[in-house]
N, C-alpha and C positions, 0 to 999 in steps of 0.2 A: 504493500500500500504506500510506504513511504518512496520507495522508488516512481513510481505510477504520478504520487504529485510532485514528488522534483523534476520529472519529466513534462509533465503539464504546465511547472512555471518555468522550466527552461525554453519549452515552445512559446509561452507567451513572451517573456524575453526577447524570443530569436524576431517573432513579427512585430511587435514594437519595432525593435529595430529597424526593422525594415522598411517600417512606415516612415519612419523616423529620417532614414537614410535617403528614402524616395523621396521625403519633404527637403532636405535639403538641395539634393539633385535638378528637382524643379527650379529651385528657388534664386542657387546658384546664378545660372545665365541671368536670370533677370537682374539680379545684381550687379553683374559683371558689363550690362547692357549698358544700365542707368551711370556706373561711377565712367566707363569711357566716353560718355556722352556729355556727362560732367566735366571731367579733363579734359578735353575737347573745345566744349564750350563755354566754360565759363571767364576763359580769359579773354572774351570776345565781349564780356556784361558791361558798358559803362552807360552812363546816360546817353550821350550821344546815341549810344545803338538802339533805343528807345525812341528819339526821338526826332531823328533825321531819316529822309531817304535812301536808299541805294544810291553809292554811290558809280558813274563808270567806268569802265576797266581803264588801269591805269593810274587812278585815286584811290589813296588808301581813306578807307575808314567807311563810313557810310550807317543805313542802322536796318529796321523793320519796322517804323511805323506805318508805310505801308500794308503790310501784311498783316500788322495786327490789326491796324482799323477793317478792315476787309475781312478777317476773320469772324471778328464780333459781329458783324453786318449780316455778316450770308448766313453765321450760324443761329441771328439771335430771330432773323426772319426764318429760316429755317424750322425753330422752334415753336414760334407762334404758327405754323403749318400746323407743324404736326401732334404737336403736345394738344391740342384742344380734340382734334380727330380720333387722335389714338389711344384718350383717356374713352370717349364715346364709344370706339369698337371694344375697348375692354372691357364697359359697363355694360354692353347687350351680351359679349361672349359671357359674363359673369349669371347675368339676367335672366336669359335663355338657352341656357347650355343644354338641354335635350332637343332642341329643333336642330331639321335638316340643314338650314339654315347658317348656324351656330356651327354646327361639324364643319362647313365646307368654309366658314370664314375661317373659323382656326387653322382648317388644313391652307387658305391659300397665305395667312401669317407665315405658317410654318415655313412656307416653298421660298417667300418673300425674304426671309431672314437669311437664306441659305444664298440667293442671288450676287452672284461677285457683284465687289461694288463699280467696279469697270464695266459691265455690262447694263448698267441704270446708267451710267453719263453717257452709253451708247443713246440706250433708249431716250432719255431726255433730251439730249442730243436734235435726234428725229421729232421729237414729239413741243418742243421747245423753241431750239437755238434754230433750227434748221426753216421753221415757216417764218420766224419773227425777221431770218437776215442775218443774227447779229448775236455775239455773244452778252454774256448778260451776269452779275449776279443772283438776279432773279431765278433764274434758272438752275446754277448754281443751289441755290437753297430750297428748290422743289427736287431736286436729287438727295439731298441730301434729308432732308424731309422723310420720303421715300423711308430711306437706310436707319431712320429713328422709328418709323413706327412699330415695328415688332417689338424689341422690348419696352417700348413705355404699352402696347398693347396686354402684351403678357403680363408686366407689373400690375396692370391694373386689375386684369384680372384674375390672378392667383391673390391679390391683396383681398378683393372684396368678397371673393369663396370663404374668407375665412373667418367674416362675420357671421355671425349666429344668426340665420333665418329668424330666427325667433324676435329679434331687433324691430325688421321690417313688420314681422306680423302683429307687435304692439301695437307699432305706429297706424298702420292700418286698420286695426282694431277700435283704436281711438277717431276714428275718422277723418286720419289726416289724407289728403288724397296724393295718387302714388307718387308724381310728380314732385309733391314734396316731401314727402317718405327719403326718396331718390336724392336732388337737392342737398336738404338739411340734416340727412341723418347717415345715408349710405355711402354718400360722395367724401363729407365730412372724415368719415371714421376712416377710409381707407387712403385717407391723402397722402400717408408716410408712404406710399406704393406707386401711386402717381408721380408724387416727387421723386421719390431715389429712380423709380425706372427712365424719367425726364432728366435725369443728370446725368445717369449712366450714358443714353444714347444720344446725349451732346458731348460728352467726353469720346464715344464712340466713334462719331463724324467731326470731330475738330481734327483728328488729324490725318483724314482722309484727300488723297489726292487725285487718285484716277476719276472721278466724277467732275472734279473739278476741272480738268483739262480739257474736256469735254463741254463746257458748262461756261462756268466764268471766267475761265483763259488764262487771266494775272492781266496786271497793269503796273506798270511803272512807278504810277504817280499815286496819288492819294486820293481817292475816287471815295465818293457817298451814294452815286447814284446806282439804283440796284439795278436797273436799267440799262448799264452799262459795266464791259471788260474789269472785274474788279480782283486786285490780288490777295493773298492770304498766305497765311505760314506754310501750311503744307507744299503749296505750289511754288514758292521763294525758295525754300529747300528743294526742290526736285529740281529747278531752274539753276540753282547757283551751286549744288552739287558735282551734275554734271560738268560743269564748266571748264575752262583747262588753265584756271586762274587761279591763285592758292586766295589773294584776298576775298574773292567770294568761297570758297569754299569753308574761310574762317566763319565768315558769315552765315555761310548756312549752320555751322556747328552752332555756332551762336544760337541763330531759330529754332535748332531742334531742342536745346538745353532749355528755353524760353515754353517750346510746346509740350515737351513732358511735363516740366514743373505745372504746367496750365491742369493736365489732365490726371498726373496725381494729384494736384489739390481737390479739383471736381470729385475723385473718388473717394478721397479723403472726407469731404465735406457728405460725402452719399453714406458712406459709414456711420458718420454721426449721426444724421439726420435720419435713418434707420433704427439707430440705439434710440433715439429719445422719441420717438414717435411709434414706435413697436407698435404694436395692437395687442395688447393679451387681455384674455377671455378668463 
């Protein structure tokens, strides 16, 4: 007997382990991603790089407020697409999840999520850029739109599955009618779900380029109108990477050390804002 459980806690030993070994393994490269991205880039940080333009080959220095204004712009319209949409198709998948209906939206979510994101700045491309003439950040931000609604869909609705039926059928019990059952009580309770899947998949598409290339092209200059060619980090980096210039290339390290830090904060801030909003029953 004594042997039988020394052997049982040596086996659990051995798999800890293992788990243990696997979690490092994962964890490593990301690590190893983020500190050469760091060294890299952070000798490129000073104000100037904030807040001047590219500069042309040839001149040293130069910055990315181009790109960051353009980032904000495309993403933040972007999000007004899709965050109001994508909380709605989450509230009916939640709402009616035994209709025909319901099956065949989730499954075309599902296909939607899976979609390289180069083959939507095809699509938008055609469906977009191509009748209007002209490139656009407009269009830019219905791509990317697009590429956010599965997970703030999903969030929204594995959030509000997790409320107690029994919530609603109070409220309706009482005579409140469903509209605002829905509203003030059901929309309310599941917001921590809404939110973090809304941060998630702006964190997701801020650093996305192949739609972009497609879509809103880059510009030079410091452009507001969505309407027209506008740049952004992603596209500044892919632009001044390739290059066969070393000062841009500092630059791009620059941009990428600026759009990580952007998109671990976002996740950072999703964590939180998960913890303190939980939902328990």
């Amino acid at each position: 007997m004594d042997k039988l459980i020394r052997l049982r806690f040596y086996k659990d030993r051995l798999f800890k382990g293992g788990i243990i070994l696997m979690t490092v393994l994962s964890t490593v490269p990301l690590l190893l991603i983020l500190f050469y991205i760091v060294k890299q880039g952070i000798s490129s940080i000073n104000w100037d790089f904030f807040i001047n333009l590219p500069k042309p080959v040839g001149e040293k220095g130069g910055g990315i407020i181009n790109g960051l204004i353009g980032t904000g712009i495309i993403v933040l319209v972007a999000s007004v697409i899709a965050i109001p949409f994508g909380a709605i198709v989450g509230l009916y998948l939640s709402e009616y999840s035994r209709d025909k209906l319901s099956y065949w939206v989730g499954l075309c979510v599902d296909v939607l999520q899976g979609i390289p994101s180069i083959v939507l700045g095809i699509i938008i491309y055609l469906w977009v850029v191509k009748p209007t003439g002209h490139f656009s950040a407009l269009s830019g931000s219905i791509a990317l739109a697009i590429m956010m609604l599965p997970p703030i869909i999903k969030s929204t609705e594995e959030t509000l599955k997790l409320i107690p039926v029994t919530i609603k059928e109070a409220s309706l019990a009482l005579g409140v009618p469903y509209y605002k059952t829905i509203l003030r009580i059901i929309l309310p309770m599941g917001f921590s779900g809404i939110l973090s899947g809304s941060i998630l998949s702006i964190s997701r598409v801020a650093g996305e380029t192949a739609p972009l290339l497609f879509t809103a092209f880059g510009n030079p200059f410091i452009n507001t109108n969505i309407l027209k060619p506008m740049s952004s980090l992603p596209l500044l980096i892919f632009n001044y990477a390739g290059s066969a210039y070393e000062d841009w290339h500092k630059l791009a390290w620059g941009a990428s050390f600026v759009l990580i830090m952007m998109i671990l904060f976002l996740n950072i801030v999703t964590k939180i804002l998960e913890r303190r909003w939980k939902i328990q029953f």
